[in-house]
C-alpha positions as CSV (number, residue, x, y, z in Angstrom):
1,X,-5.2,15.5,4.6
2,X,-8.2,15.9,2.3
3,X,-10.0,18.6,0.4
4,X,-13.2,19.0,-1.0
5,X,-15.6,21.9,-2.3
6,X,-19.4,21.2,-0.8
7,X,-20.8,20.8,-4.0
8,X,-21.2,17.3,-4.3
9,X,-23.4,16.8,-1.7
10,X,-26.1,18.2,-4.0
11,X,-25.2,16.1,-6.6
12,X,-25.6,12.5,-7.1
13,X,-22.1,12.2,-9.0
14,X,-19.0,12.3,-7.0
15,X,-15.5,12.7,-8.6
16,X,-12.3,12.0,-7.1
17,X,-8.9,13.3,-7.5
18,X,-5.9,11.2,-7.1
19,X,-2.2,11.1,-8.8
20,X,-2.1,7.8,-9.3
21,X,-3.8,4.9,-11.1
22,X,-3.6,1.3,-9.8
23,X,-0.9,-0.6,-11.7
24,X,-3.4,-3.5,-11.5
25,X,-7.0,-4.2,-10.1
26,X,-6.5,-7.9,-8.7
27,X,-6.7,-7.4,-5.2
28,X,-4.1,-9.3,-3.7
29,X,-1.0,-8.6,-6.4
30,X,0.9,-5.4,-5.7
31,X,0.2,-3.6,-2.7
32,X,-0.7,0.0,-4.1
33,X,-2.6,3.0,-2.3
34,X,-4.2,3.8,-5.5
35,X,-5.8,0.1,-5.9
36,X,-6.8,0.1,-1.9
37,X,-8.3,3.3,-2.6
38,X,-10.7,2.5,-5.0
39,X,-10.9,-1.1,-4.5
40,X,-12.4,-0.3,-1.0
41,X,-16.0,1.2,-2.8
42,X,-16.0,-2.1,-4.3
43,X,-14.7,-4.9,-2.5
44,X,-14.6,-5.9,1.1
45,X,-12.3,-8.0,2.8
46,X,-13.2,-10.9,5.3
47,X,-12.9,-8.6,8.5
48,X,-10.9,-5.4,9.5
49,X,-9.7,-3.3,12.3
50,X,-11.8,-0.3,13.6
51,X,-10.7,3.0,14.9
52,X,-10.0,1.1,18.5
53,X,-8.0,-2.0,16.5
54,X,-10.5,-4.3,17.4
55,X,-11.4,-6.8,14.6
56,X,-14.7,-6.3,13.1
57,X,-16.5,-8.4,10.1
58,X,-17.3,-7.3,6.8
59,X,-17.8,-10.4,5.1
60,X,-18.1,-12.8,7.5
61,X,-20.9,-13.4,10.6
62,X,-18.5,-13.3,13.7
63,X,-15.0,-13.2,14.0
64,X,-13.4,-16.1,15.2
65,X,-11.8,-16.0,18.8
66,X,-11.1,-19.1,21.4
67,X,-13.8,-17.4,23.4
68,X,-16.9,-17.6,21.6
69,X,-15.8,-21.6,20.1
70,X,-14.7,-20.4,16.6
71,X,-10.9,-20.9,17.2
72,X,-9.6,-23.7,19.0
73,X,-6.3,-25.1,19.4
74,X,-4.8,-27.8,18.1
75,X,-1.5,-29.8,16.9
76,X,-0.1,-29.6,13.4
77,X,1.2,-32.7,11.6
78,X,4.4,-31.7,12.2
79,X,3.8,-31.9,16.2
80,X,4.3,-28.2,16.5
81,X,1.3,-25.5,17.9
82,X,-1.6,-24.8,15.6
83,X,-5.2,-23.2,15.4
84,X,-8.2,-24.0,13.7
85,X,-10.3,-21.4,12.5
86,X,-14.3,-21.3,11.8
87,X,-15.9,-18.9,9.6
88,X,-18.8,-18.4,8.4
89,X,-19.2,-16.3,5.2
90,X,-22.4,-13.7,5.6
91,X,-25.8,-15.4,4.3
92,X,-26.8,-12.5,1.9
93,X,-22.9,-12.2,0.6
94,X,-23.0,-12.3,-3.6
95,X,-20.7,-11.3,-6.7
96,X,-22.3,-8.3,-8.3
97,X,-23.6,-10.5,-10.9
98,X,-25.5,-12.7,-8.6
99,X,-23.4,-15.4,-7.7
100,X,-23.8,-16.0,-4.6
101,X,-20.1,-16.1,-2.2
102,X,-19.8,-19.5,-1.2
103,X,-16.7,-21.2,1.0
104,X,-15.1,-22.6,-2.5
105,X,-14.4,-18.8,-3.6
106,X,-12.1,-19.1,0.2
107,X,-11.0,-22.8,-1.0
108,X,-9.9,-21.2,-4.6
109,X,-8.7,-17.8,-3.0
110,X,-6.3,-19.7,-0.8
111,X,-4.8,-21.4,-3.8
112,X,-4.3,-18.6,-5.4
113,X,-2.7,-17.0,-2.8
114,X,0.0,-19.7,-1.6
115,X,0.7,-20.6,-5.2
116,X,4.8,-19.0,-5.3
117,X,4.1,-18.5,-9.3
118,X,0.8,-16.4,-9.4
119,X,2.9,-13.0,-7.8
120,X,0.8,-12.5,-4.5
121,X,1.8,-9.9,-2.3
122,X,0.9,-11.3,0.9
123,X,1.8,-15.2,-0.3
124,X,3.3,-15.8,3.5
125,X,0.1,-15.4,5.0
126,X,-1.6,-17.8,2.3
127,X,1.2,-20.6,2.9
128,X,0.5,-20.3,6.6
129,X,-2.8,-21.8,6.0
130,X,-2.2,-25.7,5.8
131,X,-5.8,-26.5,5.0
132,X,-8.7,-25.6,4.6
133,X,-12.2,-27.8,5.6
134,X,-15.5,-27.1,4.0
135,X,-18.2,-27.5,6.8
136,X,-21.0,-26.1,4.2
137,X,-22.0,-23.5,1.5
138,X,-21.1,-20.4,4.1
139,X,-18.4,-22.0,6.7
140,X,-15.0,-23.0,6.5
141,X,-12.6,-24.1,9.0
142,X,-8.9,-22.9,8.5
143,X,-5.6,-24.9,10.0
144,X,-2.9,-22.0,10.7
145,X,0.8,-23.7,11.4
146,X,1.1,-21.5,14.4
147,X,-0.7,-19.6,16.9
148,X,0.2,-16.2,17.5
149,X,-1.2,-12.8,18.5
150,X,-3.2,-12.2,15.2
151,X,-4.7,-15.8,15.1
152,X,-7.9,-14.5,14.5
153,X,-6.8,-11.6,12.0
154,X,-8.3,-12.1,8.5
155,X,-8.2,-8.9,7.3
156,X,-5.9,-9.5,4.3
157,X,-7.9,-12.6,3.8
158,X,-9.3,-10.6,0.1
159,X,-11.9,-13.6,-1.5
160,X,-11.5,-14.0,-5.3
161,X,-15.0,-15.2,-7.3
162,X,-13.7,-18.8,-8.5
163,X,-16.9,-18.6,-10.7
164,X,-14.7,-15.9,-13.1
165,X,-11.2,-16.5,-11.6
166,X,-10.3,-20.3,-12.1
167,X,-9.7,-20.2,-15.8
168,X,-7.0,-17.3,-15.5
169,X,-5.6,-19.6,-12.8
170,X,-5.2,-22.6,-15.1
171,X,-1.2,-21.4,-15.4
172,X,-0.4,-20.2,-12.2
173,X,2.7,-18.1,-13.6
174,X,0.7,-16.7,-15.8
175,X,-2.3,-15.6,-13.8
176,X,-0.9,-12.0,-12.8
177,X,-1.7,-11.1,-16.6
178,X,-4.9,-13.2,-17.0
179,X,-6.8,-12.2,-14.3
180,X,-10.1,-10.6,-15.1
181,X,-9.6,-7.6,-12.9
182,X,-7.1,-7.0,-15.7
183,X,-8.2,-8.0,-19.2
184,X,-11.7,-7.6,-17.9
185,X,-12.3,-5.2,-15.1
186,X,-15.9,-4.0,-15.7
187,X,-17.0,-7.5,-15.3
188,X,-19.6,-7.1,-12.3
189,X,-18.9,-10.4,-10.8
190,X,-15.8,-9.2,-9.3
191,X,-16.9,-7.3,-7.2
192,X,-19.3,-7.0,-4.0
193,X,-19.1,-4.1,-2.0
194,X,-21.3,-0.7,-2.5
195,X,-20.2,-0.3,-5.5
196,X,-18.8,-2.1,-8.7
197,X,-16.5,-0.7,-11.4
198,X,-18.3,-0.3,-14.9
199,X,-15.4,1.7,-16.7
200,X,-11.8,1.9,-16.4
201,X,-9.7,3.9,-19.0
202,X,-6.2,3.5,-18.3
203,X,-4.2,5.8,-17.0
204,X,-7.3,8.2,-16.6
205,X,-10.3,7.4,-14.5
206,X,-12.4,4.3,-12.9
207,X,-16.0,4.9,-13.0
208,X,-18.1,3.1,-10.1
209,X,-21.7,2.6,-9.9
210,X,-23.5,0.7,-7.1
211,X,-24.2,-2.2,-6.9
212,X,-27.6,-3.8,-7.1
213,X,-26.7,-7.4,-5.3
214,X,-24.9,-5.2,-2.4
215,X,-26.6,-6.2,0.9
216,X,-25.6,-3.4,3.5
217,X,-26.4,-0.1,3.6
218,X,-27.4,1.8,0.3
219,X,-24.2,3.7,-1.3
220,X,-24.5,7.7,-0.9
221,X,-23.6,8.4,-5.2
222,X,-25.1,6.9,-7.9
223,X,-22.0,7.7,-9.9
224,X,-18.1,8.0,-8.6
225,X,-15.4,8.9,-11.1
226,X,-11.6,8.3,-9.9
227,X,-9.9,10.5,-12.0
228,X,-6.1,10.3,-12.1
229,X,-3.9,13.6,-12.9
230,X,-0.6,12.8,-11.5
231,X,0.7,16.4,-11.9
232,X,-0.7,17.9,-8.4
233,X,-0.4,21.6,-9.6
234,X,-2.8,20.2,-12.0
235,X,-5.1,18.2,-9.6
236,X,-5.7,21.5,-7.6
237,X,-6.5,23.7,-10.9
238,X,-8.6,20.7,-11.4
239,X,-10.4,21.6,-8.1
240,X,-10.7,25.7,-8.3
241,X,-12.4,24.6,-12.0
242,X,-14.9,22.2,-10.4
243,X,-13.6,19.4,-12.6
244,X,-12.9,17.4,-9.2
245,X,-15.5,17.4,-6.2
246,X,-12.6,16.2,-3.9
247,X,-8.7,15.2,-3.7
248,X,-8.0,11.9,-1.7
249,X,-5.5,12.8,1.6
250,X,-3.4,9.4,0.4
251,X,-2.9,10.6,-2.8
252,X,-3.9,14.2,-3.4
253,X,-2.1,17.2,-3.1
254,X,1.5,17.4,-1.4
255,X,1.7,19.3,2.4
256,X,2.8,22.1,0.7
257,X,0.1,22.9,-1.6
258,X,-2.4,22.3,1.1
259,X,-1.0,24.8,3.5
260,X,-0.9,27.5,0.5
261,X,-4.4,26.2,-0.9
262,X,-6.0,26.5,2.8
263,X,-4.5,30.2,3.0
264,X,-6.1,31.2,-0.2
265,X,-9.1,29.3,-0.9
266,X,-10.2,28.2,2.7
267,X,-13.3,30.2,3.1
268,X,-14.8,27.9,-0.3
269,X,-13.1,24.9,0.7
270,X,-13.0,22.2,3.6
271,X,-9.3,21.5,4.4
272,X,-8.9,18.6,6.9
273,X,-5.4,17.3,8.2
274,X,-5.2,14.1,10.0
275,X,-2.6,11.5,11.0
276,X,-2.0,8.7,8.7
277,X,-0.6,5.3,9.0
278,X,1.5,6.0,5.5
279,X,4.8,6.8,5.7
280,X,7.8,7.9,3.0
281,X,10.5,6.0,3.0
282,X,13.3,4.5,0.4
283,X,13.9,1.3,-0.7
284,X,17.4,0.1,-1.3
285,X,18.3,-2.2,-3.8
286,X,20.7,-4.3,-2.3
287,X,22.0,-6.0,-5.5
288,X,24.2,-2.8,-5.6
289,X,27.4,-3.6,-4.4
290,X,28.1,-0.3,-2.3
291,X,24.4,-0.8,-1.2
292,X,25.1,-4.4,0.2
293,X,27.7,-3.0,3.1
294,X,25.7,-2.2,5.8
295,X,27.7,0.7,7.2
296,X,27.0,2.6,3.6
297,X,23.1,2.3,4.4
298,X,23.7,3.2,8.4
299,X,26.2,6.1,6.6
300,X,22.8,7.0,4.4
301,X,20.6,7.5,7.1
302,X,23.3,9.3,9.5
303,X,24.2,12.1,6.6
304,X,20.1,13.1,6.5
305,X,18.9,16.3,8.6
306,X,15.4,14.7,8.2
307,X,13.4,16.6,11.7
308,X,15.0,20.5,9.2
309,X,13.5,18.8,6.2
310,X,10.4,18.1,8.5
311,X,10.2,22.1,9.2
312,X,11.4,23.7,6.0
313,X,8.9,21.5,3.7
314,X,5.9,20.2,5.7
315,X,5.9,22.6,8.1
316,X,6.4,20.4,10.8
317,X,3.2,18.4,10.2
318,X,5.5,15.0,9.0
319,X,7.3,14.4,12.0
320,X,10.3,12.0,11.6
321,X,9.8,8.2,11.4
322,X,11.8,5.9,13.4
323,X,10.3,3.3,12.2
324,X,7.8,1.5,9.5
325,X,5.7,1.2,12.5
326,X,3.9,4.3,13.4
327,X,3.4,5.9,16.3
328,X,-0.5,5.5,16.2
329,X,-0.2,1.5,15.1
330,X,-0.9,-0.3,18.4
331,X,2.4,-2.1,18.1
332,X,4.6,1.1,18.4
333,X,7.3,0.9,20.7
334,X,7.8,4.1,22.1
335,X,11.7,3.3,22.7
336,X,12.5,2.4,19.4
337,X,15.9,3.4,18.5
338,X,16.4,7.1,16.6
339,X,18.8,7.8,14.1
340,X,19.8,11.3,14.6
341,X,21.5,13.9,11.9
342,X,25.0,12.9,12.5
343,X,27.3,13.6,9.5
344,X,30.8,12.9,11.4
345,X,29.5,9.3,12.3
346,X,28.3,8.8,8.5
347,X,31.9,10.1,7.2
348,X,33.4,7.6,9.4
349,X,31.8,4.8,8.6
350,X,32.2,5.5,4.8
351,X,36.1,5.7,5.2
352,X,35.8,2.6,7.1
353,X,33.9,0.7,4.3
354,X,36.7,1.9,1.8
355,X,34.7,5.1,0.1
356,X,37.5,8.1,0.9
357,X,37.0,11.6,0.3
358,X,38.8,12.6,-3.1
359,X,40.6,16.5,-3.4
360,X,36.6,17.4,-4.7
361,X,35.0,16.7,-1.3
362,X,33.2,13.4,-3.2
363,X,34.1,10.1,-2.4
364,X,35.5,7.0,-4.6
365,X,37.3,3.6,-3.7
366,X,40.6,2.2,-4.1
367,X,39.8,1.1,-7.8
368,X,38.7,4.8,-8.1
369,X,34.9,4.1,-8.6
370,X,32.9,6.9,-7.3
371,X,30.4,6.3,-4.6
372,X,27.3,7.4,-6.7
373,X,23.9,6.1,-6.8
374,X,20.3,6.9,-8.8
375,X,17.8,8.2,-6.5
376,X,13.7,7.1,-8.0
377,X,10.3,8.4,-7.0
378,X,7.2,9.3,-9.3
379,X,7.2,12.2,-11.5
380,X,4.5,15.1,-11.0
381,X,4.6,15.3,-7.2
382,X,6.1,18.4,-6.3
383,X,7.1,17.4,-2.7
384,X,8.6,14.5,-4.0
385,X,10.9,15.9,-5.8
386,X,11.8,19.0,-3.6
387,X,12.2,16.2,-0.7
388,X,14.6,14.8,-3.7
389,X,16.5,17.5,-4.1
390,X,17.2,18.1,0.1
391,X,18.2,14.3,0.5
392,X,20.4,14.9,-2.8
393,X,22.1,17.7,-1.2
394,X,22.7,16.4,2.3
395,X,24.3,13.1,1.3
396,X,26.6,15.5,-1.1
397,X,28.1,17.3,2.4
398,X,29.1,13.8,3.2
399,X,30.7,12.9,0.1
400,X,28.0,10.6,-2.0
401,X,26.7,11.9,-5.1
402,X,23.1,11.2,-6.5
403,X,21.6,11.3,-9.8
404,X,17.8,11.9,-9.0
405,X,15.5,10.5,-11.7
406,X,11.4,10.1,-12.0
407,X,9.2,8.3,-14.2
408,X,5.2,8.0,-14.3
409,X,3.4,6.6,-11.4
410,X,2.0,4.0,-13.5
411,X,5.5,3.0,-14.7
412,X,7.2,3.4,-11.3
413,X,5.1,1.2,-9.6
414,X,3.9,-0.8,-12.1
415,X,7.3,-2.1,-14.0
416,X,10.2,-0.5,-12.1
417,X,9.6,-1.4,-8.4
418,X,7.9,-4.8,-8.8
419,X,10.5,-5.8,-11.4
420,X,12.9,-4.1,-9.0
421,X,14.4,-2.5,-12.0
422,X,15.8,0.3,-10.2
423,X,19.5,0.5,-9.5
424,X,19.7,2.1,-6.1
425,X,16.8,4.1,-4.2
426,X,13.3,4.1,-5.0
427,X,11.5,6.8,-2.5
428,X,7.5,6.0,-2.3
429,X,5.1,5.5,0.3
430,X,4.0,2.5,2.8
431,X,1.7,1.7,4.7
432,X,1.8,0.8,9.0
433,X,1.2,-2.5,9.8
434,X,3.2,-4.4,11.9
435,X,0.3,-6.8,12.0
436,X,1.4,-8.6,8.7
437,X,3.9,-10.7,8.2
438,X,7.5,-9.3,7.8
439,X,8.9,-11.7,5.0
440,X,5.6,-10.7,3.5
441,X,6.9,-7.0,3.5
442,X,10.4,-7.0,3.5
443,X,11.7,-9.8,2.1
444,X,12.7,-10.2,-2.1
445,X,12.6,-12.9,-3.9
């Protein structure tokens, strides 16, 4: 769901409403919408999927696939099934201060990424890689352990400039706070898409401008602002004033606001709603010992009404997940397994992991601890907290009690969930994509 006014299109400065501001600007640590969002005007991975799934390159001149000779098999050392991979980097590909993108920025991006100290997201994939040859200047041949059905897939593949990067790399545990998309993000030589970022004031806006050593087609602004106003009562102010051309769908207003906004303000604004791959959901901390029993997560999930919260709140535009795969991914299974509203079931599996019912309808253990737990999300976003409150309420008929508390975006994302500081729940959104690799995603260390 997006909005915008019509008025930028006269204009050749375009600003962008979000509620969130990236936590950090080093592609491949933290996976955050608000640093895909406006890391995508500046960057480009190696290749990506189009609207059919099919990969496509961005950075690189064909993708690789046993058919056209760029992906053969072959044996690992350790005997097992394995796949060599050629790629060849685009010819005009350069950093936005010149550089030209060589196959050492893939040599140094890969050791960034399989490196266990330096905090990558997607450090799985990385380690995956057992080598990498260097054929020349543009091509590089990469020996995957396995061969599966994303051989070919190197769309989180996200090349660093070695030319900026290697120093902040020097200490590997150290280079999530040394990287110069951090302590020096306006640097032009870490970027090369359409745009580059020239200003970033924290917890406000990014400024992009394009970018002269960008070799595709000519970017449409000379001048986008990503403004940040987490409150979304004040992000759509923000847009009846004309201070905002335009509110991001991923992080804009909340369903709610949207439907009023269309019914008011539709005749002067362009409302669009269309399906997502992003999906709410709520992490469990399973350090908590009531969390750790799996029949008091099952009980979780059994105790929500989540299709009534679907109608009351979103007005049955956010139909109820089944899964982290959605039903537009190409991997959904249409028979995956449903979780229905079923409060009996969750009551008896919480007397059945020890947590009875008390003369107050809430629920304790034999040492008399109450079965309590601190429920997370960002602060500001209406939805969010209303969806709060529902969950809060159902899971009381059945006996739990929850504490709801917020904090910043910045702060949520950027301290409590990669720290994993919270004690129980943390309720934000994800993203579809069954493609990666699951300890990747799931998995803590």
């Amino acid at each position: 769901m997006s909005l915008w006014s019509g008025l930028a299109a006269a204009r050749e400065q375009l600003v962008i409403g979000v509620t969130q501001f990236p936590s950090t600007l080093n592609p491949l640590i933290d996976a955050m919408v608000a640093k895909s969002y406006v890391l995508a005007m500046a960057r480009r991975p190696i290749m990506a999927y189009d609207k059919d799934w099919k990969l496509v390159c961005l950075l690189c001149t064909e993708v690789p696939s046993f058919e056209n000779g760029r992906a053969r098999r072959e044996t690992t050392p350790e005997g097992k099934p394995g796949v060599a991979i050629r790629v060849t980097l685009h010819p005009d590909a350069k950093w936005g201060d010149g550089t030209p993108m060589t196959a050492q920025d893939v040599v140094f991006t890969w050791d960034v990424g399989r490196h266990p100290q330096t905090g990558v997201g997607d450090f799985e994939s990385f380690r995956r890689i057992l080598k990498i040859d260097v054929l020349d200047p543009k091509t590089v041949v990469l020996h995957v352990d396995r061969v599966t059905f994303k051989y070919n897939d190197l769309a989180g593949f996200d090349i660093l400039p070695a030319h900026l990067e290697r120093a902040a790399f020097q200490e590997p545990s150290q280079y999530k706070t040394k990287t110069r998309f951090d302590t020096e993000p306006t640097n032009p030589g870490l970027y090369h898409g359409p745009y580059r970022i020239a200003e970033v004031a924290r917890g406000s806006h990014v400024t992009l401008v394009p970018n002269p050593h960008w070799w595709g087609a000519p970017p449409a602004f000379k001048r986008v602002v990503v403004r940040t106003i987490e409150n979304t009562a004040a992000l759509e102010a923000n847009l009846l004033s004309g201070g905002i051309d335009y509110v991001a769908g991923e992080l804009g207003l909340t369903l709610d606001q949207a439907l009023t906004f269309e019914r008011r303000h539709g005749k002067a604004y362009r409302v669009v709603y269309k399906p997502g791959l992003i999906y709410e959901h709520i992490d469990l901390n399973l350090d908590n010992p009531a969390l750790a029993d799996r029949r008091v997560r099952h009980a979780l999930l059994l105790a929500l009404d989540r299709e009534v919260l679907n109608q009351r709140l979103f007005a049955g535009k956010s139909p109820v997940a089944h899964s982290f795969v959605n039903p537009l991914d190409i991997a959904y299974d249409p028979q995956v397994r449903a979780h229905p509203h079923d409060p009996k079931r969750a009551g008896e599996l919480l007397d059945e992991a020890g947590w009875k019912k008390g003369t107050d309808g809430m629920r304790q253990n034999a040492q008399g601890q109450a079965l309590q737990f601190e429920l997370m999300t960002t602060a500001g976003n209406r939805m969010r907290e209303l969806v709060q409150q529902v969950l809060q309420s159902q899971w009381k008929v059945v006996g739990i009690e929850v504490r709801l508390k917020n904090e910043p975006a910045r702060v949520f994302f950027g301290e409590t969930v990669r720290q994993r500081k919270f004690a129980a729940m943390a309720m934000f959104a994800w993203v579809s994509a069954p493609e990666n690799v699951l300890r990747s995603t799931l998995a803590s260390t």
